[in-house]
MIZAVEX-155893 format. One record per residue: x negated, y negated, z negated of N, C-alpha, C in turn; residue in one letter. Coordinates in steps of 0.05 Angstrom, whole numbers, plus 5000, padded with zeros to 4 digits. Each point is the difference from the previous one (the first is absolute). Layout:
XYZXYZXYZA/...
//
This chain:
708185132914497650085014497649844988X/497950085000497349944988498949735017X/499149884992498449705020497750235009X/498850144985497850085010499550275016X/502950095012500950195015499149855030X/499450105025499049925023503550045012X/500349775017502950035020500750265015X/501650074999500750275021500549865023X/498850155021499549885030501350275006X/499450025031500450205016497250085007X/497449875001497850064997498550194979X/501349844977498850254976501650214994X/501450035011503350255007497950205015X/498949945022499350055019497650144995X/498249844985497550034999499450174980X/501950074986500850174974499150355009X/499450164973499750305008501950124981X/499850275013502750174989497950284995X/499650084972499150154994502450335009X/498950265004502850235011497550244997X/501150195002499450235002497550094969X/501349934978498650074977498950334994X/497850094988500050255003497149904977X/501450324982498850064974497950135001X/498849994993496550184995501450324985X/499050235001500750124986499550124974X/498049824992499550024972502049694981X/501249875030500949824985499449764981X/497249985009498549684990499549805028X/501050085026500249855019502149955024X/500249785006502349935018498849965027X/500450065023498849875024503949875011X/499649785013502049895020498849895023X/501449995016500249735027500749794998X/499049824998501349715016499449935016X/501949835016501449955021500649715005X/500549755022500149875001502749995008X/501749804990502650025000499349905040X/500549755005499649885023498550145006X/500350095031497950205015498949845032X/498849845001499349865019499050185035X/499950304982498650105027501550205006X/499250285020502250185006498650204982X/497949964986498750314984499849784972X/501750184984500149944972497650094983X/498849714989497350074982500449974975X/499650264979500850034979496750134988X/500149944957496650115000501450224978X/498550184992500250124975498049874973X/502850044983499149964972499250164982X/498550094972499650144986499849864976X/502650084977500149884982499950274972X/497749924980501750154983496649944978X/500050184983496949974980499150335003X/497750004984498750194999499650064968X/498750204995501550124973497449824983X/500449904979498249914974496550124999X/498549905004498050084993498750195027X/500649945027499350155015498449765023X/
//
């Protein structure tokens, strides 16, 4: 294990997100997902959307 790796707790377990529900653009230069907070402190689960991907050269 790395010195400069941070300890595994149950805190940063916790405090951790879980990216799910991936979905392709349909031209296929973009990804949107959810993440999610592993540990859910409350009764309504707060998750954000992502948007990953580029746009074409020169535009």
């Amino acid at each position: 294990m790395s010195e400069d790796a941070p300890e595994l707790t149950a805190k940063l377990v916790a405090d951790s997100v879980v990216p799910s529900q991936p979905t392709i653009s349909l031209d296929g230069r973009r990804v949107a997902y959810a993440i999610a907070p592993i540990g859910c402190k409350t009764e309504r689960r707060m998750c954000a959307i992502w948007l990953d991907g580029s746009s074409p050269s020169g535009s």
